[in-house]
MMTF fields as JSON, N, C-alpha, C and O atoms, coordinates in Angstrom:
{
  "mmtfVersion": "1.0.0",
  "mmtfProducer": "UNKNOWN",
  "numBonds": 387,
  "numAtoms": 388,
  "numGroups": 97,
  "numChains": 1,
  "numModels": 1,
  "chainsPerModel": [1],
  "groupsPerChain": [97],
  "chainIdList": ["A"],
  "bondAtomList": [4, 2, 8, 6, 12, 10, 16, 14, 20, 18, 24, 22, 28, 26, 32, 30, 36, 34, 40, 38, 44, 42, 48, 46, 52, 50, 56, 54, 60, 58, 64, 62, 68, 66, 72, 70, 76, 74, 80, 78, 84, 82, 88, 86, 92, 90, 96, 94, 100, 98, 104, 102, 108, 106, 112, 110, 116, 114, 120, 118, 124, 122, 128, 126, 132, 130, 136, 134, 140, 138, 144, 142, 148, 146, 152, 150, 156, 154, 160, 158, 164, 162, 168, 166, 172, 170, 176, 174, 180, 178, 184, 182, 188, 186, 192, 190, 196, 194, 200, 198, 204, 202, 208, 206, 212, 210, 216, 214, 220, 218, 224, 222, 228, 226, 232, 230, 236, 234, 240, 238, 244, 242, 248, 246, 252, 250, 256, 254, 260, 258, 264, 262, 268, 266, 272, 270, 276, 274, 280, 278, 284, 282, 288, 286, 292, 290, 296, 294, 300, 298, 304, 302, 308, 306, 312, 310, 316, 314, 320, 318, 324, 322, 328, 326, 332, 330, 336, 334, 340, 338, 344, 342, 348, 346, 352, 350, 356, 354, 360, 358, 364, 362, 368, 366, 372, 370, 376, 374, 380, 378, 384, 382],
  "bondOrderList": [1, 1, 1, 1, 1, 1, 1, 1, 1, 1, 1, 1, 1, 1, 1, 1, 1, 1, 1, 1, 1, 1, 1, 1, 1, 1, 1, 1, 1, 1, 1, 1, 1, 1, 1, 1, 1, 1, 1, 1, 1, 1, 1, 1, 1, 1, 1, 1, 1, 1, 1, 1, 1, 1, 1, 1, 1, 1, 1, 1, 1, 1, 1, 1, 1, 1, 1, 1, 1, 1, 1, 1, 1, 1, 1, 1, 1, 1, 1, 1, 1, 1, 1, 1, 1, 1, 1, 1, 1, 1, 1, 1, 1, 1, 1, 1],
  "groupList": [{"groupName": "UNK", "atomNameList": ["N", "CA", "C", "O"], "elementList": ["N", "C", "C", "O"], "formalChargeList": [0, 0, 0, 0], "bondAtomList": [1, 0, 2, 1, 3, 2], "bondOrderList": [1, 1, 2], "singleLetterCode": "X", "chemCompType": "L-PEPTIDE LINKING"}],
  "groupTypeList": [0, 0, 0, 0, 0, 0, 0, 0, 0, 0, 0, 0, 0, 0, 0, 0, 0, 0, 0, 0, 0, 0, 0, 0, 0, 0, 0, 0, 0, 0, 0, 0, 0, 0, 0, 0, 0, 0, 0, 0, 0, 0, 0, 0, 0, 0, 0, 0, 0, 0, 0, 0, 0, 0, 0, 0, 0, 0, 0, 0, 0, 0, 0, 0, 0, 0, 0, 0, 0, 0, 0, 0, 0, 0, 0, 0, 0, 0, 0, 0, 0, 0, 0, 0, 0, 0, 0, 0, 0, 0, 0, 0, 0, 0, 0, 0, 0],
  "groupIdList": [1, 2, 3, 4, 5, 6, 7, 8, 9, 10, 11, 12, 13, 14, 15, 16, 17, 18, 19, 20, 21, 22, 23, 24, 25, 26, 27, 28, 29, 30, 31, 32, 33, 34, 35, 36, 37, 38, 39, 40, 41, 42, 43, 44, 45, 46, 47, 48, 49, 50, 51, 52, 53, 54, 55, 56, 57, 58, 59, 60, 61, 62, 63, 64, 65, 66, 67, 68, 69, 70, 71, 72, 73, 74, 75, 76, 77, 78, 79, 80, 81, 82, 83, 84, 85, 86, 87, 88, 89, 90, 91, 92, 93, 94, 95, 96, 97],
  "secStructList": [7, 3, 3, 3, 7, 6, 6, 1, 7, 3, 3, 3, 7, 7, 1, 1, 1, 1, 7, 3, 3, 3, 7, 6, 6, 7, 7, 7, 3, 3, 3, 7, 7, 7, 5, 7, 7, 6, 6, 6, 7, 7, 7, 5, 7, 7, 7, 3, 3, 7, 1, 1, 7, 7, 1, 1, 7, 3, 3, 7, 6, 6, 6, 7, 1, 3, 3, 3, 3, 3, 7, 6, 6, 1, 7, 3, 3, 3, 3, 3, 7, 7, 7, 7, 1, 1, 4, 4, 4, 7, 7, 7, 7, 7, 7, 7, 7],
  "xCoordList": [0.84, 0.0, 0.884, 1.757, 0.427, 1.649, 1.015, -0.118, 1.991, 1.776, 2.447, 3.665, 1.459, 1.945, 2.667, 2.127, 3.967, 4.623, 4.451, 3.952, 4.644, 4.419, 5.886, 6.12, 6.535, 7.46, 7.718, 8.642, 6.865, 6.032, 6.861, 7.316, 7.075, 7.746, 6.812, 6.161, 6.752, 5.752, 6.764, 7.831, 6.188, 6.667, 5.932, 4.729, 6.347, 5.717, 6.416, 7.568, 5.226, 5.279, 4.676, 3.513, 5.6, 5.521, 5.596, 6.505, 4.786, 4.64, 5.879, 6.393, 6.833, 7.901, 9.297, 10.158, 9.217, 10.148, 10.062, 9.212, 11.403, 11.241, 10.765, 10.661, 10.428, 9.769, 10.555, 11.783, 9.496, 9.934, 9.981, 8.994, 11.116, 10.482, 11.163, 12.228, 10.1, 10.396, 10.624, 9.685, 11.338, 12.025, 12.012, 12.348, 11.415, 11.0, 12.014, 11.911, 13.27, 14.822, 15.455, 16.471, 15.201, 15.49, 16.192, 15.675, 17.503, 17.938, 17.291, 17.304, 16.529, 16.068, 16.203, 17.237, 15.582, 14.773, 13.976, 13.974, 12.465, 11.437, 11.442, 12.058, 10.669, 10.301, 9.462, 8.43, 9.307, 8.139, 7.507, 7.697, 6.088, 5.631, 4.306, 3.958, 3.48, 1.577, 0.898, 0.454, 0.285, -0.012, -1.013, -1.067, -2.213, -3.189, -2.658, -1.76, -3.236, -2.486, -3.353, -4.563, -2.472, -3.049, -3.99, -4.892, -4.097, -4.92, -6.362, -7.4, -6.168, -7.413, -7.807, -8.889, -6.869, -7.205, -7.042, -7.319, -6.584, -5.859, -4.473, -3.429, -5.073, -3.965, -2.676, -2.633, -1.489, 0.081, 0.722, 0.674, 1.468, 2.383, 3.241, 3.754, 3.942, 5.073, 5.659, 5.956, 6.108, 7.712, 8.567, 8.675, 9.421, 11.117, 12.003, 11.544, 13.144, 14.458, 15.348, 14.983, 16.613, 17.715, 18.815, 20.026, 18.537, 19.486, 20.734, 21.951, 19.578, 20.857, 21.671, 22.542, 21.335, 21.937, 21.424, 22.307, 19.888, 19.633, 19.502, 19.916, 18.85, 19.204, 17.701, 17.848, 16.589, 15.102, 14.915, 14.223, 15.753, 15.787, 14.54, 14.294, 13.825, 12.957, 13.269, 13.228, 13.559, 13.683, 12.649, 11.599, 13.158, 12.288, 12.241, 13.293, 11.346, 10.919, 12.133, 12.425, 12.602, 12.96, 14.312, 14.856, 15.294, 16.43, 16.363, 16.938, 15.772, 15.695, 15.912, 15.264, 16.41, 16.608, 15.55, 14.742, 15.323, 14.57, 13.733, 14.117, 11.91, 11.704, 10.576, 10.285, 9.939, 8.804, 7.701, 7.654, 7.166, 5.818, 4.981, 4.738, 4.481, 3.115, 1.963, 1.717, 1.039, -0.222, -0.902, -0.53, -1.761, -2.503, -3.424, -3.796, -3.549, -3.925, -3.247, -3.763, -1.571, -1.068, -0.345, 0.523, -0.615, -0.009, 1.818, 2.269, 2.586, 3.908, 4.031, 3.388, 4.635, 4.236, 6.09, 6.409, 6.923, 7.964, 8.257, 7.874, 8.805, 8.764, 10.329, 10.956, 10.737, 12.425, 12.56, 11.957, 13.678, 13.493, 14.476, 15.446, 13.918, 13.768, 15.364, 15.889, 16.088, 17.53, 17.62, 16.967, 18.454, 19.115, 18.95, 19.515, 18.048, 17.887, 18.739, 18.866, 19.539, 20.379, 20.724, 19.815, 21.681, 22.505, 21.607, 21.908, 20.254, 19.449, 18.686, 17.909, 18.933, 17.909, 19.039, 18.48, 20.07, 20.964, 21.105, 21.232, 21.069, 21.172, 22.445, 22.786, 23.401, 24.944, 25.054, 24.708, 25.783, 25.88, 27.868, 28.763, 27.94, 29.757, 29.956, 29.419, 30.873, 31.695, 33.271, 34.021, 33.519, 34.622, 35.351, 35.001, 36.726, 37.707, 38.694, 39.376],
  "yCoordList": [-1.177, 0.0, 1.24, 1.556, 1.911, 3.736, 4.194, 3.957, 4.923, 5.959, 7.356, 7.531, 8.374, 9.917, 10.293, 10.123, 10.817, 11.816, 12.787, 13.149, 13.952, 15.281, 16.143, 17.352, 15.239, 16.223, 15.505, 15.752, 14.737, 14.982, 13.673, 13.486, 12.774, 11.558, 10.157, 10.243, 9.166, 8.036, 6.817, 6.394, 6.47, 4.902, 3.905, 3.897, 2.976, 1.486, 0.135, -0.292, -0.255, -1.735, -3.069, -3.351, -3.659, -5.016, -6.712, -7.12, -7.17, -8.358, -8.803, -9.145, -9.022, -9.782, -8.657, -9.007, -7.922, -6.62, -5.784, -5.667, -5.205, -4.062, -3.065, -3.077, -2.232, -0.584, -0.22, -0.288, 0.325, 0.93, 2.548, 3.022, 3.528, 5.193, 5.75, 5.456, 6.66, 7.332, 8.908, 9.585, 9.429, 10.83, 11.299, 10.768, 12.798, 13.402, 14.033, 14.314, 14.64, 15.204, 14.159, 14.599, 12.554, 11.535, 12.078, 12.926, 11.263, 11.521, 10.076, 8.978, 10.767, 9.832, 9.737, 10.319, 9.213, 9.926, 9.371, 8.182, 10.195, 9.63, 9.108, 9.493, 8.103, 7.408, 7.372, 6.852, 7.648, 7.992, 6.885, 6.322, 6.588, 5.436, 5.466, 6.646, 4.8, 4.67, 3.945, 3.561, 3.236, 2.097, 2.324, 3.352, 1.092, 1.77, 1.03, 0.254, 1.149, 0.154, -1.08, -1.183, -1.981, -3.481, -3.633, -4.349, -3.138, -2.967, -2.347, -2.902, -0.966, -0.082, 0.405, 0.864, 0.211, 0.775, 2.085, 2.509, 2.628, 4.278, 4.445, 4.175, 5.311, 5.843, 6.263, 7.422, 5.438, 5.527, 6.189, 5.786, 7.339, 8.21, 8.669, 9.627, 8.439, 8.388, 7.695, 7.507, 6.993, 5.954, 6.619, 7.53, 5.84, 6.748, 5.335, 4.196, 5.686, 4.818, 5.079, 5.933, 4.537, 4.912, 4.21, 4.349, 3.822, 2.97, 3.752, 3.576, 5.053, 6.045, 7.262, 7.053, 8.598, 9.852, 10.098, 10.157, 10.22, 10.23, 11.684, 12.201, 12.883, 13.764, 14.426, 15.591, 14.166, 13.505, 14.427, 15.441, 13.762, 13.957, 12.728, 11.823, 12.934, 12.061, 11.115, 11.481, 9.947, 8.813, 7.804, 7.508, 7.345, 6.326, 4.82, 4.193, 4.286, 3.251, 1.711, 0.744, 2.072, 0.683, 0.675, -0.426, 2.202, 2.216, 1.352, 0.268, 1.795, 1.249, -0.17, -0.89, -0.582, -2.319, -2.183, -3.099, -1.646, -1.147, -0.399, 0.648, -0.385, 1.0, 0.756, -0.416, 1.733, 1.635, 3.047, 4.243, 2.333, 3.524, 2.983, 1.779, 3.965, 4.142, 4.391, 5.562, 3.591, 4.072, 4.844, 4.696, 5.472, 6.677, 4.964, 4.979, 3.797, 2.936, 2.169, 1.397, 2.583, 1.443, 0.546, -0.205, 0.587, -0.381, -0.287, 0.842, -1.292, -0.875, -1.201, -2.236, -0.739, -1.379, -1.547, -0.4, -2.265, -2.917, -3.26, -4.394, -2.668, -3.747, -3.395, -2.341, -5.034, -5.575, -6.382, -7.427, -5.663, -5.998, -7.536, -7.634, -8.625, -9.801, -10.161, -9.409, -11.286, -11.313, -11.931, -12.97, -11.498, -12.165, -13.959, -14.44, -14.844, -16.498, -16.887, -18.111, -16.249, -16.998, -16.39, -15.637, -16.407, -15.199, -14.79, -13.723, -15.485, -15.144, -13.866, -13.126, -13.811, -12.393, -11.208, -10.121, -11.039, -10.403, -10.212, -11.109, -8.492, -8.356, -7.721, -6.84, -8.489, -8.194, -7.345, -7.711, -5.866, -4.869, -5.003, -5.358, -4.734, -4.965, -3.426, -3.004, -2.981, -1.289, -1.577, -2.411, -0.825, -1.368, 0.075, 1.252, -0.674, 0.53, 0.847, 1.811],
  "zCoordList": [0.0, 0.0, 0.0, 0.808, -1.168, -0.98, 0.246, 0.665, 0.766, 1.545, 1.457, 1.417, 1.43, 0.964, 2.593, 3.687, 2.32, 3.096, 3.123, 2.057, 4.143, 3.826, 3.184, 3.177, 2.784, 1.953, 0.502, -0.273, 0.369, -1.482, -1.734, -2.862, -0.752, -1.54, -1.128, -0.087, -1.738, -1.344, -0.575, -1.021, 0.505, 0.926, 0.121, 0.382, -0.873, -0.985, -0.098, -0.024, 0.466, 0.596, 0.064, -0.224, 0.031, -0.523, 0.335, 1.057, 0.087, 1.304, 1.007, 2.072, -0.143, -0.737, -0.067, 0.741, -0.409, -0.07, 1.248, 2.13, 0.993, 2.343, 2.015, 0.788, 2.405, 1.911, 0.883, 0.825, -0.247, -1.186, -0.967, -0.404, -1.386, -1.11, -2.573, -3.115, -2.958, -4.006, -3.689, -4.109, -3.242, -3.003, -4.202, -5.26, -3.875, -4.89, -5.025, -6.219, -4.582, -5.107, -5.839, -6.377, -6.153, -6.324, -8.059, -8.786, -8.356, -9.634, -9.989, -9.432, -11.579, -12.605, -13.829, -14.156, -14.851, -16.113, -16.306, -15.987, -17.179, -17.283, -18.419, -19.413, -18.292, -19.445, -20.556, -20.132, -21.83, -22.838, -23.478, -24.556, -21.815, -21.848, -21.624, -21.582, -21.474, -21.323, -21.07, -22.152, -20.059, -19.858, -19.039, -18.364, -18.994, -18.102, -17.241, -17.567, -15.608, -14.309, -14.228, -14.427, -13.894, -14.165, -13.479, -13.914, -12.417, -10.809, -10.772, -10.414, -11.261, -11.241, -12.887, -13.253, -13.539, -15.059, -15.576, -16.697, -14.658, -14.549, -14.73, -14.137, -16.39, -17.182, -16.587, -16.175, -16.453, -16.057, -16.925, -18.087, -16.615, -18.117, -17.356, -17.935, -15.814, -14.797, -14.56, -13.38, -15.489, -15.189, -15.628, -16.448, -14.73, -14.264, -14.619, -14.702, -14.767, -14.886, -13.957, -13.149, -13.765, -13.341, -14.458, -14.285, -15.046, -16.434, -16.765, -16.693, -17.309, -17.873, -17.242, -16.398, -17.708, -17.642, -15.796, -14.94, -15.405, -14.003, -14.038, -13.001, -15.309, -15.44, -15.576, -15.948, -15.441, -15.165, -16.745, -16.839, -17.979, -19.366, -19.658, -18.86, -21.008, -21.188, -22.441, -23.616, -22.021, -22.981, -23.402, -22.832, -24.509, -24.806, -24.346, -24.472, -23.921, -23.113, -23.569, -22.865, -25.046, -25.672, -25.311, -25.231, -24.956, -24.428, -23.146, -23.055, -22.362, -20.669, -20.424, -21.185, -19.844, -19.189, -18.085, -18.238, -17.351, -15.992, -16.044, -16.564, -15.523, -15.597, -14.532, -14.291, -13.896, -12.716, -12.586, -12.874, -12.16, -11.654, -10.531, -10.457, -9.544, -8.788, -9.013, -9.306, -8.974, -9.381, -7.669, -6.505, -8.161, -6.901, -5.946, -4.772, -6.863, -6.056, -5.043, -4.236, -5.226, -4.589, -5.44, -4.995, -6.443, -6.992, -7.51, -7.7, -7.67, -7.83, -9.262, -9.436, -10.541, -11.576, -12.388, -12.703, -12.659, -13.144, -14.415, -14.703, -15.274, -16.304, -16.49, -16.6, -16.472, -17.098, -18.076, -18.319, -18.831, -20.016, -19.804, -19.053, -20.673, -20.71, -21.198, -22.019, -20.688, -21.425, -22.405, -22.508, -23.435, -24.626, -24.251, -23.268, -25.255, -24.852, -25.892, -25.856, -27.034, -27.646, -28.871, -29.219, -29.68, -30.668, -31.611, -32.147, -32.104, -32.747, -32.114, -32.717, -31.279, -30.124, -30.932, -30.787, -31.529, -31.729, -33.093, -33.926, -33.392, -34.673, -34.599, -33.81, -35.889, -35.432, -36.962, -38.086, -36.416, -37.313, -37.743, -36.976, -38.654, -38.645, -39.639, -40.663, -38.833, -39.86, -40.313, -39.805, -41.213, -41.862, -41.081, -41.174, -40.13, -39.822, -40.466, -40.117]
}
C-alpha cells in the first residue's frame, strides 16, 4: 500500500520486499511510456528509470533495461526488459575501420 509523506515523496510496501520510497529530489529519467495500471485501469504516463543519464531527461521506453511507476492505487508497476535467450535475439551490425 503507498503511503503519501508530507514532503512529497511516497513509501511502498511489498509483502515480498522491504519498503519501497520514491524521493522526490530523487535523480532519474522519465520514461516515454503509457499504460493503463493493471490494478485499477488508470492511465500511467510516470515511469522513471535509473538505467541512464539520471538527469530527469525524457527517454524512450525501448532504451531502458529497468523501468517503474506508482499508481494513486497502490499499486507498484515494473517492467524488465527480458535477457538475450540466444545469438538469434541479436542483430549483429559490422563497420569497416
Amino acid at each position: 500500500m503507498a503511503e503519501e509523506r508530507t514532503d512529497g515523496s511516497v513509501t511502498l510496501e511489498s509483502p515480498d520486499e522491504e519498503p519501497q520510497h520514491l524521493d522526490s529530489e530523487e535523480t532519474f529519467d522519465w520514461i516515454d511510456y503509457r499504460c493503463p495500471c493493471p490494478h485499477c485501469g488508470k492511465e500511467l504516463n510516470d515511469f522513471r528509470t535509473r538505467d541512464l543519464c539520471n538527469m530527469r531527461d525524457t527517454i524512450d521506453y525501448r532504451i531502458a533495461y529497468h523501468f517503474y511507476a506508482v499508481c494513486k492505487c497502490g499499486a507498484w508497476i515494473d517492467f524488465i526488459r527480458k535477457p538475450a535467450s540466444n545469438i538469434d535475439d541479436f542483430d549483429m551490425q559490422v563497420e569497416q575501420l
